[in-house]
TORKOL-4160 file (C-alpha; in steps of 0.2 Angstrom, whole numbers, padded with zeros to 4 digits, m for minus):
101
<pt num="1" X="m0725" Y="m0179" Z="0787"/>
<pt num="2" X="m0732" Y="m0189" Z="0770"/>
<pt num="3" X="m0750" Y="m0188" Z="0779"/>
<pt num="4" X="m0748" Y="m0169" Z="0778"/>
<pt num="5" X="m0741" Y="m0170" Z="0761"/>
<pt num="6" X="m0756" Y="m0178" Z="0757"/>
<pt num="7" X="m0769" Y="m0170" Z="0766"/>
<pt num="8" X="m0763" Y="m0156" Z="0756"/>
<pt num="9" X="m0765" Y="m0162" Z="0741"/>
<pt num="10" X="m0782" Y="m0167" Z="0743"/>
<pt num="11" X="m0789" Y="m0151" Z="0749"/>
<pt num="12" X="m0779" Y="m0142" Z="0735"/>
<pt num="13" X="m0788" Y="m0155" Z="0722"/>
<pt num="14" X="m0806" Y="m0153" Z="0730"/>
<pt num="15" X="m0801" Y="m0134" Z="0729"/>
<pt num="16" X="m0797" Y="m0134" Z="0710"/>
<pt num="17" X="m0812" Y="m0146" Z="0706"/>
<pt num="18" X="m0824" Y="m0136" Z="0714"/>
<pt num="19" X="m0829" Y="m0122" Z="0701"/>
<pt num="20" X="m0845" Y="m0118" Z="0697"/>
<pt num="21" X="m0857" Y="m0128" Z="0688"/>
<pt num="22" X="m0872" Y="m0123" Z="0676"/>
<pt num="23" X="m0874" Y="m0109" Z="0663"/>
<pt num="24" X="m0862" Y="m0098" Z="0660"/>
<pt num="25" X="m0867" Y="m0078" Z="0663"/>
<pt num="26" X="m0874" Y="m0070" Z="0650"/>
<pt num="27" X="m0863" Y="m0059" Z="0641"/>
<pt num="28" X="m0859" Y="m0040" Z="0644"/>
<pt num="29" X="m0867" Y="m0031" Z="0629"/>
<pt num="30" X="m0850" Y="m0021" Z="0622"/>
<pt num="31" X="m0847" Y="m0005" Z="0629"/>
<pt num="32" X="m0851" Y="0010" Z="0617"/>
<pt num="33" X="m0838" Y="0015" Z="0601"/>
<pt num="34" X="m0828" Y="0029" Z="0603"/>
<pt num="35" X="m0838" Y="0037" Z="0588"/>
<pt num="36" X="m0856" Y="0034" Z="0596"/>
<pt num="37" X="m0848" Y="0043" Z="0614"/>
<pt num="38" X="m0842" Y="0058" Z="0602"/>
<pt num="39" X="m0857" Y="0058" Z="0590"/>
<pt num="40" X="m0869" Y="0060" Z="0608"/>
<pt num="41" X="m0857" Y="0073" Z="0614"/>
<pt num="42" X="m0858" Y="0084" Z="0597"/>
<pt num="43" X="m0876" Y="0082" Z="0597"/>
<pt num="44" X="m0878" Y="0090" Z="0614"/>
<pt num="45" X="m0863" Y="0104" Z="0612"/>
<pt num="46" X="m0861" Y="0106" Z="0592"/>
<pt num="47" X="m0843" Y="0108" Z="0593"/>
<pt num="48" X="m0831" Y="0098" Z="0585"/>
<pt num="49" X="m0815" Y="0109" Z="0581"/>
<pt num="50" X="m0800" Y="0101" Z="0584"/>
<pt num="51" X="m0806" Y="0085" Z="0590"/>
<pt num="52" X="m0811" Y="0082" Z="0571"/>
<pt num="53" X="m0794" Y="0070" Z="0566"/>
<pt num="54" X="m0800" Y="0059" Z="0584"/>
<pt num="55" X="m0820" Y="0060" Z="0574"/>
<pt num="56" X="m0811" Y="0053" Z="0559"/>
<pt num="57" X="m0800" Y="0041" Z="0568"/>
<pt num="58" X="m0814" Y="0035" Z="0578"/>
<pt num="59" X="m0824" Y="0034" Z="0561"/>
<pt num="60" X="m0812" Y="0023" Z="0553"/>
<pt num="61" X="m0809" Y="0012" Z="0567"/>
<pt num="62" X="m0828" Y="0009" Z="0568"/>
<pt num="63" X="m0829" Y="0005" Z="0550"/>
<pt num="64" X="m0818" Y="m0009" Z="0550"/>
<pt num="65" X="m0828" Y="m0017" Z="0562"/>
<pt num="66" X="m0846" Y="m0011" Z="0555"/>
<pt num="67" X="m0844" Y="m0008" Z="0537"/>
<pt num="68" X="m0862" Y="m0008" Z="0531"/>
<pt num="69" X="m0868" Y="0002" Z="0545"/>
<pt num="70" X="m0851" Y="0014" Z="0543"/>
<pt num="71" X="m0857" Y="0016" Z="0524"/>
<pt num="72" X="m0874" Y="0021" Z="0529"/>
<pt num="73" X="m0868" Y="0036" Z="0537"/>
<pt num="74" X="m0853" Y="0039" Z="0529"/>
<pt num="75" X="m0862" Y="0053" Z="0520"/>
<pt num="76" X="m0871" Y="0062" Z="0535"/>
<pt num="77" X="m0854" Y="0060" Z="0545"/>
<pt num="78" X="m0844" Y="0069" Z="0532"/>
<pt num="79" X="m0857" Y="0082" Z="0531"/>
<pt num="80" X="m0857" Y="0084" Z="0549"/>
<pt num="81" X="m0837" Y="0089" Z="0549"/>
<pt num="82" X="m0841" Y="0100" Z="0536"/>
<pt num="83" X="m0852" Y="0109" Z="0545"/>
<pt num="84" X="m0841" Y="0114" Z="0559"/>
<pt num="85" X="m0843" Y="0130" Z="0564"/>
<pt num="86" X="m0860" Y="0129" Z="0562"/>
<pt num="87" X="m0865" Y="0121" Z="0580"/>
<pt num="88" X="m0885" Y="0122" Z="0575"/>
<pt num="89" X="m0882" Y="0110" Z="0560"/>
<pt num="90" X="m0869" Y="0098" Z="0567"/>
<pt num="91" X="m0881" Y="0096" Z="0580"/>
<pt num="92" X="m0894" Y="0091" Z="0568"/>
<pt num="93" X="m0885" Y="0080" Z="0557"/>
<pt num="94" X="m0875" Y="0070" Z="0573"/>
<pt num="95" X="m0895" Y="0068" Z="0582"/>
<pt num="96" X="m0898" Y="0060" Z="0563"/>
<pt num="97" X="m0882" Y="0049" Z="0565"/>
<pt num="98" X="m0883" Y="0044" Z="0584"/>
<pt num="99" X="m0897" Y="0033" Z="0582"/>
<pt num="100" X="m0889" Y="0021" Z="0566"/>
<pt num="101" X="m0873" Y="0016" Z="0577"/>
């Protein structure tokens, strides 16, 4: 009984102290904001209607985390829910945004 009691302890030690060695993977790049997924999907459809609270949330929530990039568009994004109802010019003003995010 004490053999297996050991035995099993050294396997589950040479289990634990096996992990991988070397250089750790290279990081994920960061999946896309919620206002770069809804600034592509405006400047395909032109539409933003009721999702415009979400466009603002999404806005908000990407400035806290970019703030000088946020303030660079902060004008053209406003802009762009003004225009709603104008499909043809939030288009054009959200394909001026998409690339900055």
């Amino acid at each position: 009984m004490p053999h297996r009691l050991t035995a099993c302890l050294l396997v589950l030690a040479l289990l634990v102290g096996c992990g991988k060695t070397g250089e750790p993977p290279a990081p994920e790049p960061p999946p896309p904001t919620a206002l770069k997924t809804f600034i592509e999907e405006v400047s395909n459809n032109g539409y933003i209607g009721s999702g415009a609270p979400l466009f603002q949330e999404a806005f908000d929530t990407y400035a806290q985390a970019n703030p000088e990039k946020a303030a660079a568009i902060k004008t053209d994004f406003d802009a762009m829910l003004a225009a709603d109802g104008n499909p043809d010019q939030v288009k054009k003003i959200a394909k001026k945004i998409s690339p900055q995010l």
